[in-house]
C-alpha positions as CSV (number, residue, x, y, z in Angstrom):
1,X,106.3,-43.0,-30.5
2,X,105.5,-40.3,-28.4
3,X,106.4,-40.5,-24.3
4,X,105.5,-38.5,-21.6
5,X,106.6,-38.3,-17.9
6,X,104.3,-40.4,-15.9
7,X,101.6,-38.5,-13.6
8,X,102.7,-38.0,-10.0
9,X,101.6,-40.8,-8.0
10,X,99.6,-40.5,-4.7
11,X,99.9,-41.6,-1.6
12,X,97.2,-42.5,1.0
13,X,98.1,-42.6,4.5
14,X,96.5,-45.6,6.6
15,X,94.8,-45.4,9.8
16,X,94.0,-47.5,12.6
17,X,91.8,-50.7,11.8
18,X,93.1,-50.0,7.9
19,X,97.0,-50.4,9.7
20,X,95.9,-53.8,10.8
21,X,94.3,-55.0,7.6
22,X,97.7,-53.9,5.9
23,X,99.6,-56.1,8.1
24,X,97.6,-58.9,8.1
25,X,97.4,-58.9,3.9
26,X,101.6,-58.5,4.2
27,X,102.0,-61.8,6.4
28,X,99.6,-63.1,4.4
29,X,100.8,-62.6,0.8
30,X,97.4,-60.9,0.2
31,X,97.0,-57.8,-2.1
32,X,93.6,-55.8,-1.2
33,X,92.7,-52.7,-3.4
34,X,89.4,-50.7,-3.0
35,X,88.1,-52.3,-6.0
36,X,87.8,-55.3,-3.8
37,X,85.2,-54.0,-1.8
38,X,82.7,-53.9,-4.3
39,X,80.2,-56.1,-5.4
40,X,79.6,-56.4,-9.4
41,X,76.8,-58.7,-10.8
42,X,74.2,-58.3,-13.6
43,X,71.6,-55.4,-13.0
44,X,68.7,-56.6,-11.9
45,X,65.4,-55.1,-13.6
46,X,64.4,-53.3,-10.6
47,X,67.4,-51.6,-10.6
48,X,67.8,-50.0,-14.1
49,X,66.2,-46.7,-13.2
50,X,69.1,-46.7,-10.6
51,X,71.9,-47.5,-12.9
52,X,70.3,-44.8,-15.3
53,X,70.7,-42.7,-12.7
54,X,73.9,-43.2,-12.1
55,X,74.9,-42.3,-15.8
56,X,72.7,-38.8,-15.4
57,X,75.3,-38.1,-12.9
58,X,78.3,-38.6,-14.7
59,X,77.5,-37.8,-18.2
60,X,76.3,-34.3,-19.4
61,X,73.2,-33.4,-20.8
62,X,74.1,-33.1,-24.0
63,X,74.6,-36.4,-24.6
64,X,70.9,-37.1,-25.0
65,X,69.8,-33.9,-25.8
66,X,71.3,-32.3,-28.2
67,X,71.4,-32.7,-32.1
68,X,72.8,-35.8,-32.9
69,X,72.4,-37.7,-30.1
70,X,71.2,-41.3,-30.4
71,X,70.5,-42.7,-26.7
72,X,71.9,-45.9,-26.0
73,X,70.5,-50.0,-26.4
74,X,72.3,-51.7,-24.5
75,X,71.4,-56.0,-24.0
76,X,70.4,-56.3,-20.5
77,X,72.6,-59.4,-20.7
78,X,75.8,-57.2,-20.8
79,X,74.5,-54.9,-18.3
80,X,76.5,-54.9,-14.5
81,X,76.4,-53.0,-12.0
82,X,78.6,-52.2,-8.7
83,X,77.4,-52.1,-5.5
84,X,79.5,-50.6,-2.3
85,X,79.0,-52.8,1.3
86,X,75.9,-51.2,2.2
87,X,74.0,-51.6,-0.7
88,X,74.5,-48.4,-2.7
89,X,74.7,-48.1,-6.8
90,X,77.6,-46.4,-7.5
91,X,78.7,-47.2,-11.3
92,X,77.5,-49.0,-14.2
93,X,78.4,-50.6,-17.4
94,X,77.1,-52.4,-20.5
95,X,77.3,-53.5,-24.2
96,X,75.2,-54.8,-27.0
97,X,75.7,-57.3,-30.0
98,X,78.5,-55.8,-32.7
99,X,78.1,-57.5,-36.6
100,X,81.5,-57.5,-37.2
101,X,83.8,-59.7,-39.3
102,X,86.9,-59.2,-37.6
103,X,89.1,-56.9,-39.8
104,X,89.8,-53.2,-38.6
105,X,89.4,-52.1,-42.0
106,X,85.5,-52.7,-41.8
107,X,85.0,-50.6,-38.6
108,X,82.4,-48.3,-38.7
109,X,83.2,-44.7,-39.5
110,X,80.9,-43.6,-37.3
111,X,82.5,-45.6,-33.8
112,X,80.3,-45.4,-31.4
113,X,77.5,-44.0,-32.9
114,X,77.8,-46.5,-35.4
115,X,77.3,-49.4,-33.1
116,X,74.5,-48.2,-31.4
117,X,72.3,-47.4,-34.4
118,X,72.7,-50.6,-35.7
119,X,72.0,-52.5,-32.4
120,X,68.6,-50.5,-32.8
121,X,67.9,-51.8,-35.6
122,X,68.3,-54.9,-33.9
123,X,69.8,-58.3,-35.5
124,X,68.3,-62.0,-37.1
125,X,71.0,-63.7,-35.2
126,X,73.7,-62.9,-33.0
127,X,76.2,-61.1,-33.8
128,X,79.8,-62.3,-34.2
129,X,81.2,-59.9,-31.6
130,X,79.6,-57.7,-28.4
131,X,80.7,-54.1,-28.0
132,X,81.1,-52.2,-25.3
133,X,79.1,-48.7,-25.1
134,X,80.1,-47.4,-21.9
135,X,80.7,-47.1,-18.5
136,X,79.7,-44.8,-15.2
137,X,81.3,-44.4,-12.3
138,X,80.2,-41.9,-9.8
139,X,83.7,-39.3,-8.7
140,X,84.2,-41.0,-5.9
141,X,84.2,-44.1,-6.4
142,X,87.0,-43.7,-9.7
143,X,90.2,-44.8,-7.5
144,X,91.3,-48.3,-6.9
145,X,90.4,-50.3,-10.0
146,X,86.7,-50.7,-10.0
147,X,86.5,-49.3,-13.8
148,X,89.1,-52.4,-14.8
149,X,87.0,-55.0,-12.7
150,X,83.7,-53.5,-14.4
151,X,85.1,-54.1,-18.1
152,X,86.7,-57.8,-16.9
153,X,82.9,-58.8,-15.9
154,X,81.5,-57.0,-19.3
155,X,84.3,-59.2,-21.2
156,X,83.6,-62.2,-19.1
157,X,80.3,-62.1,-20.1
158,X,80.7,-61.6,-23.5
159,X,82.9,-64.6,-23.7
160,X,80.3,-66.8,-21.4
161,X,77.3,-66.0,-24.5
162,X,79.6,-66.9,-27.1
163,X,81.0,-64.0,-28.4
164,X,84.4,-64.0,-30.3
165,X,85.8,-61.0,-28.8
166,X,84.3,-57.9,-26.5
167,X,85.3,-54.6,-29.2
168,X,85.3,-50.8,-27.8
169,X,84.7,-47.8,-29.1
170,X,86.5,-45.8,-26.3
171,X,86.6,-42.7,-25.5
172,X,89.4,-41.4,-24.3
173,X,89.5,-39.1,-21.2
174,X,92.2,-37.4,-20.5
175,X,92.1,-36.2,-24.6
176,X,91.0,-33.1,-24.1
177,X,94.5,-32.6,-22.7
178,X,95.7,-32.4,-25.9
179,X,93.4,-31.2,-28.3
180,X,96.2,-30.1,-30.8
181,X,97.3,-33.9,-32.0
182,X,95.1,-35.5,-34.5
183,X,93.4,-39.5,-32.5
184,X,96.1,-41.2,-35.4
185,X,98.8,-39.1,-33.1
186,X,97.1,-39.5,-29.4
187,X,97.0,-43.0,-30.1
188,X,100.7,-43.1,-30.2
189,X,101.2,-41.5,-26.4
190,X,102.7,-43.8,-24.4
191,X,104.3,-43.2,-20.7
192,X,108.3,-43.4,-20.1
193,X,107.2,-47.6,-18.8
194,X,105.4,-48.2,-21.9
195,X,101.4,-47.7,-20.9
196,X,99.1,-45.7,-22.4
197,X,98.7,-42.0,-21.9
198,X,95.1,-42.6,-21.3
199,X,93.4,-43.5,-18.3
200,X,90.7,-45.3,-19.8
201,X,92.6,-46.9,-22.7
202,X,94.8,-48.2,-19.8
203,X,92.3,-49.5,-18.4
204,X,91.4,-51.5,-21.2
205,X,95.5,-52.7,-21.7
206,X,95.7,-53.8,-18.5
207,X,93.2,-57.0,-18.8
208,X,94.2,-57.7,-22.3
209,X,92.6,-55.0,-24.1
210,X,94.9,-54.1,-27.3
211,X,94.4,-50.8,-29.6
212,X,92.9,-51.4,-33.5
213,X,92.4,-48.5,-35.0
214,X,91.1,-44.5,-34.3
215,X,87.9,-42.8,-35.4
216,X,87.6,-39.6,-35.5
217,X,84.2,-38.4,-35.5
218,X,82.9,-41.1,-33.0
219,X,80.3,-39.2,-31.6
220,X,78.8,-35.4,-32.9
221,X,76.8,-33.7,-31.2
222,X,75.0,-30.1,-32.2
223,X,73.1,-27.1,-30.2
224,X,72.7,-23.8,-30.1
225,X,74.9,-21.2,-27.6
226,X,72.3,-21.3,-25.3
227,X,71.7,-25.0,-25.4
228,X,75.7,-25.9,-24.7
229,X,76.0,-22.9,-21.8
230,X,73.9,-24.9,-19.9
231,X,75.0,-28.5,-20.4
232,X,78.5,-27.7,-19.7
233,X,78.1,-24.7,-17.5
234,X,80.3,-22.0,-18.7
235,X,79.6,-18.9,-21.1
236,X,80.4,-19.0,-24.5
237,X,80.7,-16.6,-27.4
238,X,79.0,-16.8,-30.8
239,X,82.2,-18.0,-32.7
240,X,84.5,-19.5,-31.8
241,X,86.3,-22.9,-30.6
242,X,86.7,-23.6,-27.5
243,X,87.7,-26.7,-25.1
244,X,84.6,-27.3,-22.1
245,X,84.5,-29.2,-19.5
246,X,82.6,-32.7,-20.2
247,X,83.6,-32.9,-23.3
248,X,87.3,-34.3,-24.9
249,X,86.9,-32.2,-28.0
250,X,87.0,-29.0,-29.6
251,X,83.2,-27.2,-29.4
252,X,83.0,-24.9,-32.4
253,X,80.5,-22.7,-32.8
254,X,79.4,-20.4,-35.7
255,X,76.5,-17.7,-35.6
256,X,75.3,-19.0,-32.3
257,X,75.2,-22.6,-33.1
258,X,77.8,-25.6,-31.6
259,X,79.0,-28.5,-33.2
260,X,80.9,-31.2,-31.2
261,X,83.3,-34.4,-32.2
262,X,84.3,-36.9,-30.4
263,X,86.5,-39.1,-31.8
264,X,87.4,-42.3,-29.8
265,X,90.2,-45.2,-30.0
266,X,89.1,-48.9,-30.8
267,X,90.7,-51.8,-28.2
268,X,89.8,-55.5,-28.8
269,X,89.5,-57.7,-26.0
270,X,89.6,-61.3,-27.3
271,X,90.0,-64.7,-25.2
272,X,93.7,-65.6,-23.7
């Protein structure tokens, strides 16, 4: 098993009214994080084009506009939304249906990908299991444990409809970190106190969330050199592989044209 030293941890320094709050939660016995002053609930219909917004912010072009790409169908039953005090949208997150029997073994090849495409084609009955396709949180809103409080009401939720278990294709951001392991190997990285090298598979571990398997060509994506300079904003050359930012793998491009893969790690949420 592969360990790491464990990212330096940051400290925010309190002031005035934020002093107070501190206190009182001590004598209390109260914990309060940031997360706690969001709101999450279902997204209303009249606010989808928000949320959608939301995800144009966070995600790069290419993800719906290059080669390859497949949009996403999510069930507006596993759609929720956070909301700061004064009413703003500030991240997103849903799911669809998953026809799945249970065994790793049967995962799609395809991860992500494959889960979406078959949700499109839509389903006679529901599925045995939901998936989770993604979530959006705008920069700075990404401290204080809203993304784990976003995938607790998406696994909530799941369970409430009957679902056996909320499965995710995720993909993991801090990978492009370490482009040189194979997923089989990243999924191995674990911290000197045992959690996962990952962010976002942490994330996941920390409500329950456990890792089933690795895919590694979760997503693909294809353009030409002109196409990727612009979605991830850098110059490029006509060959070559290189690492850019928005993306957590290797870009390779030949005679002018860039393939990308993903690949992703799958966690399995399940009930206590």
């Amino acid at each position: 098993m592969l360990r790491l030293r464990p990212p330096n941890t940051r400290v925010f320094r309190l002031h005035g009214h934020d002093k107070l709050l501190r206190r009182a939660c001590a004598r209390g016995g109260l914990v309060l994080t940031m997360s706690d002053t969001y709101e999450i609930r279902p997204c209303p219909p009249e606010d989808d084009e928000r949320a959608w917004w939301v995800e144009r912010q966070v995600w790069a072009p290419f993800n719906w506009e290059a080669d390859g790409a497949v949009g996403v169908d999510h069930d507006p039953d596993l759609h929720f939304v956070a909301y700061t005090p004064g009413g703003e949208l500030v991240a997103t997150i849903d799911g669809c249906g998953f026809d799945w029997d249970g065994d790793p073994a049967t995962l799609p090849e395809n991860g992500w990908t494959g889960i979406v495409l078959a949700a499109q084609q839509g389903f006679s009955r529901q599925p045995a299991y939901a998936a989770a396709l993604g979530a959006s949180i705008l920069p700075a809103h990404r401290k204080g444990g809203l993304a784990g409080r976003l995938l607790t009401a998406l696994r909530d939720r799941a369970l409430e409809l009957g679902y056996r278990g909320l499965v995710a294709p995720v993909r993991p951001s801090a990978r492009w970190r370490m482009p040189h392991l194979s997923i089989e190997e990243y999924m191995r990285v674990r911290l000197p106190d045992g959690r996962h090298f990952d962010p976002w598979v942490r994330a996941h571990e920390r409500i329950g969330g456990r890792i089933i398997g690795a895919c590694a060509e979760s997503a693909v994506f294809g353009g030409t050199r002109e196409q990727w300079e612009r979605w991830v904003g850098m110059r490029l050359p006509d060959n070559g592989v290189v690492i850019c930012d928005h993306t957590i793998g290797p870009l390779e491009l030949i005679d002018g044209y860039g393939i990308l893969r993903e690949d992703s790690l799958w966690l399995l949420h399940r009930p206590a």
